[in-house]
C-alpha positions in Angstrom: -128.8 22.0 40.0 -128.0 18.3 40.8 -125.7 16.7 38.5 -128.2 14.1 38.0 -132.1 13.6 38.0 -131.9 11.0 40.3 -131.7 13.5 43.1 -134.1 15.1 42.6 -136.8 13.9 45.0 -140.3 12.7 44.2 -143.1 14.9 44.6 -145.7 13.2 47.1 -149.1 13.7 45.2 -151.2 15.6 47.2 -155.4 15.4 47.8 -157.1 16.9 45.5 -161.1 16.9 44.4 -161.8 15.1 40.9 -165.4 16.0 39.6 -167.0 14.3 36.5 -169.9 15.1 34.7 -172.4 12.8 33.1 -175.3 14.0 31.0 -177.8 11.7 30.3 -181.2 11.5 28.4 -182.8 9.8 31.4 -183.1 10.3 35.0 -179.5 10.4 36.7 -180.4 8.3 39.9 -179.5 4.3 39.9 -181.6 2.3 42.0 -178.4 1.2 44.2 -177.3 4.2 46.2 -174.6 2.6 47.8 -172.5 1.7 44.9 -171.2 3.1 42.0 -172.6 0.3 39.9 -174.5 1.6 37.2 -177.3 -1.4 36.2 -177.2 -0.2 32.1 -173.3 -0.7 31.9 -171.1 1.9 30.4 -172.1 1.9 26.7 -174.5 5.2 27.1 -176.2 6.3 23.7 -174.6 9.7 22.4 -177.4 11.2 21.0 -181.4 11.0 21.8 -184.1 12.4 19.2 -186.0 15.3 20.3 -189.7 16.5 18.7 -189.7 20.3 18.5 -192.1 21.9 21.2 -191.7 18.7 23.2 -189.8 18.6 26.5 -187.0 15.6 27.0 -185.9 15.4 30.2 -182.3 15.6 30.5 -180.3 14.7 34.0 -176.7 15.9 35.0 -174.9 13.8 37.6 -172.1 15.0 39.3 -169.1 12.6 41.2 -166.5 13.3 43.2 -164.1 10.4 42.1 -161.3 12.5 44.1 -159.6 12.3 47.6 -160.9 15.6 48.7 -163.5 17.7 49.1 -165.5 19.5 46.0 -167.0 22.7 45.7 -168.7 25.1 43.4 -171.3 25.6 40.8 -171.8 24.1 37.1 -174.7 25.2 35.1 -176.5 23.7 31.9 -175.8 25.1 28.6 -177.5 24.7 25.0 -175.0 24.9 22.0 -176.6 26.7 19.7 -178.5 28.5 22.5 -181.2 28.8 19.9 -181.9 25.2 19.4 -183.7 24.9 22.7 -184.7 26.6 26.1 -184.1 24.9 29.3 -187.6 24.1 31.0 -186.9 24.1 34.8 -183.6 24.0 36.9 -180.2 24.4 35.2 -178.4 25.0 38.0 -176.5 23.2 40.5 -174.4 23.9 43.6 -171.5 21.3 44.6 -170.3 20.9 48.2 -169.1 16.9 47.4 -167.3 14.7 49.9 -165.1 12.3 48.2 -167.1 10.0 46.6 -170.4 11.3 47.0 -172.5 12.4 44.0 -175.3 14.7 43.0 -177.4 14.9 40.7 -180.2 17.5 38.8 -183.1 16.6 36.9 -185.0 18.9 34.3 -186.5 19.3 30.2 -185.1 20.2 27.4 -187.6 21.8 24.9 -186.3 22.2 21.2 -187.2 25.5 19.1 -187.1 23.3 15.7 -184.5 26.3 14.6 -181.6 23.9 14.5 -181.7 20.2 13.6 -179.1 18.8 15.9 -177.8 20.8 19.3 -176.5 19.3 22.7 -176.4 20.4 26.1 -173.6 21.0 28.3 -172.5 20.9 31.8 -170.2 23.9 32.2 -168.8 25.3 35.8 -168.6 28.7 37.4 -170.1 31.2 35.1 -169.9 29.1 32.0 -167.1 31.2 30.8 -165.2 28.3 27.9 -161.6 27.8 28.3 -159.8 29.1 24.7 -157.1 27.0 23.7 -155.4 26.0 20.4 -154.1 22.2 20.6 -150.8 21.4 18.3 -149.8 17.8 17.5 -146.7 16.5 15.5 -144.4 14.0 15.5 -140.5 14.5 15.5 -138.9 10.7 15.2 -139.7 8.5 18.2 -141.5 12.1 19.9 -144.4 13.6 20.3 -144.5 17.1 20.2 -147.8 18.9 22.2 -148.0 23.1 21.3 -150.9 24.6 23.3 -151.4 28.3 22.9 -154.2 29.3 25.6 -156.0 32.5 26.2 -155.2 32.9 29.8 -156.2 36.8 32.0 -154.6 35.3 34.7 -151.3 33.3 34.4 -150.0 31.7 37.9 -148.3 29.2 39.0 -149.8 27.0 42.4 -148.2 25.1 44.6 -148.6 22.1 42.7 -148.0 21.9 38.8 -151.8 21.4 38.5 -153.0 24.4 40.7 -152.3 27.1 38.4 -152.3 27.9 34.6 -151.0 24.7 32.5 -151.8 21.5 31.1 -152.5 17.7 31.9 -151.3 15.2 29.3 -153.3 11.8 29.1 -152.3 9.1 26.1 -153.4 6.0 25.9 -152.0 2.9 22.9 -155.8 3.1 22.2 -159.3 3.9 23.7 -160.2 1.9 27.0 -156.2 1.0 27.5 -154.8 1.7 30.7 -153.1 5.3 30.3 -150.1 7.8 31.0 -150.3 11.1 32.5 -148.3 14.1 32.5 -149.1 17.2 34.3 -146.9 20.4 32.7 -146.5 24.7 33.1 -145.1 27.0 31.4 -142.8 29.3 32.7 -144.5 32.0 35.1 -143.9 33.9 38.4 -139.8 33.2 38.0 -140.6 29.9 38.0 -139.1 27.8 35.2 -141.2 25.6 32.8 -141.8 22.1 33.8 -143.3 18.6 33.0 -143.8 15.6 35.2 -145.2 12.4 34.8 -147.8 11.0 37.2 -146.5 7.6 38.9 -147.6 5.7 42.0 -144.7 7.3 44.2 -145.7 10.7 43.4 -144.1 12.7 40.4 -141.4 11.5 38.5 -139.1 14.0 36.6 -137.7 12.2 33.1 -134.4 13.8 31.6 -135.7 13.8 28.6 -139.0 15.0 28.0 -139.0 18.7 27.6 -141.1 21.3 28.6 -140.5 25.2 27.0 -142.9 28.0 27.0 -144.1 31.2 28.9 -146.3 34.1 28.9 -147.8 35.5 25.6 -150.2 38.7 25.0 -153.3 36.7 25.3 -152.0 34.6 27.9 -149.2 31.8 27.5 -147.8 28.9 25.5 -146.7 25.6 26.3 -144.5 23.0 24.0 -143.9 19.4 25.2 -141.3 17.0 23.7 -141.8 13.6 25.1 -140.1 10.1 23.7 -142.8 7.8 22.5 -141.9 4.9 25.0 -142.3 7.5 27.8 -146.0 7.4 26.8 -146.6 4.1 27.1 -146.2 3.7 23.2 -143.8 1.5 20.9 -141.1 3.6 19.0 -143.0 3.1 15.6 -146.9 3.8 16.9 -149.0 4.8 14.1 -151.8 5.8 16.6 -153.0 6.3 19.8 -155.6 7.9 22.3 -155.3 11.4 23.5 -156.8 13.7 26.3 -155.7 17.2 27.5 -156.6 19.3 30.2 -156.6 22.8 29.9 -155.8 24.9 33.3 -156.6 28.6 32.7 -158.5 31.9 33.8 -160.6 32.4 30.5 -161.9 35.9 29.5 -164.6 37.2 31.3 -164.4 34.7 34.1 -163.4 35.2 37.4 -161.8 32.4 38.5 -159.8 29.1 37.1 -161.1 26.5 34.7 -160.5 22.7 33.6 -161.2 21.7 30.2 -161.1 18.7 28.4 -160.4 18.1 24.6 -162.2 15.2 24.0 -165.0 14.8 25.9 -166.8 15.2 29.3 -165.9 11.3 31.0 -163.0 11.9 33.2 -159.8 11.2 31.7 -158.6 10.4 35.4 -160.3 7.2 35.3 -161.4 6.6 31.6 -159.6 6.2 28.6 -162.4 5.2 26.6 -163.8 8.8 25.1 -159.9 9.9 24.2 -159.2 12.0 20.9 -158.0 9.2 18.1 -154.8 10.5 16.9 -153.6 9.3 14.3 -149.4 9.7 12.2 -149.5 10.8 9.2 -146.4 10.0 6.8 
């Protein structure tokens, strides 16, 4: 090992796809097709009111807000399932350049069975990553525990190809954020965390990473200094987003999940997770 961190090289950051999902209760076209200017702003209702036996349609729009290319499936999902059937397409198949986008249009039709349900755009085989998110404080640190049920531990080239985690905080929602990208320790390879900077990936001697395989699949623990986060020493809150990198059971390939909801924390800070310290 070098004696010191500072020679350890930055990591380039490589091209990668980055897809976000919208759902929305109207159709998922904007009248200017060569922008990404969306004429009703970004303030889009959460929730619309359905009549039982009548069909709402719903729209999913897909972008690729990344530097590569995009490809797969994602599928609609109703949560309950027996709140409402699906009344036309639910599927859709991605082959995105970088910033092109797609979209799907079809109903919703409510059973009456459950008074509130919501629909959601899952991808591959709809198979849900199962994690279970930890959050403490230990003086000036924040300490992240995420035990996930993983069939398929690896490690990829890159921290973010395989099984592991992608750490987004925020002072508060909408603020400009910080982003680490972490594994545990797999395939003889030791556990690491890096944070995300405009020269590629830095690697800070004191934020640490611990963790490995487990029965169900593997556990991570992050300890990383408050400032290192973008937040004062004595921060009493703050915005939070994870990203959960795993093989789920029953699916047959990886998955990305987010904690705290479907806008992409790449570029949007404004749906994080309110955390806040307790004394």
């Amino acid at each position: 090992l070098p004696q010191t961190l500072d020679l350890v090289p930055a990591e380039a950051e490589p091209r990668r796809p980055i897809v976000e999902t919208m759902l929305w209760p109207w159709p998922a076209e904007w009248p200017d097709a060569t922008s990404a200017h969306h004429p009703w702003g970004d303030d889009l209702p959460g929730a619309v009111a359905v009549a039982a036996g009548e069909a709402q349609v719903v729209s999913l729009a897909l972008e690729n807000r990344g530097d590569a290319p995009a490809r797969g499936s994602y599928r609609l999902r109703v949560v309950p399932a027996a709140a409402a059937g699906i009344r036309g397409p639910r599927e859709l198949n991605v082959a995105l350049k970088p910033n092109a986008r797609i979209g799907l249009d079809t109903a919703v039709v409510a059973t009456g069975k459950h008074k509130t349900f919501r629909v959601e755009a899952v991808d591959g085989n709809g198979r849900p990553v199962q994690a279970t998110v930890r959050l403490a404080m230990a003086g000036d640190r924040l300490l992240v525990r995420v035990d996930v049920a993983d069939t398929a531990p690896r490690r990829g080239p890159k921290l973010w190809d395989g099984s592991g985690l992608e750490l987004f905080v925020a002072p508060e929602p909408g603020k400009p954020r910080v982003q680490f990208v972490a594994a545990p320790s797999l395939d003889r390879e030791p556990a690491q965390a890096r944070r995300i900077a405009r020269n590629g990936l830095e690697a800070l001697d004191d934020v640490v990473a611990a963790g490995g395989r487990t029965p169900a699949g593997w556990q991570l623990t992050l300890a990383v200094p408050l400032e290192r986060l973008g937040l004062a020493s004595n921060a009493v809150s703050f915005a939070l987003d994870l990203v959960i990198n795993a093989t789920p059971p029953g699916a047959d390939s990886h998955r990305r999940t987010h904690l705290a909801c479907e806008l992409n924390p790449f570029s949007n800070s404004s749906c994080y997770a309110r955390v806040r310290v307790a004394p």
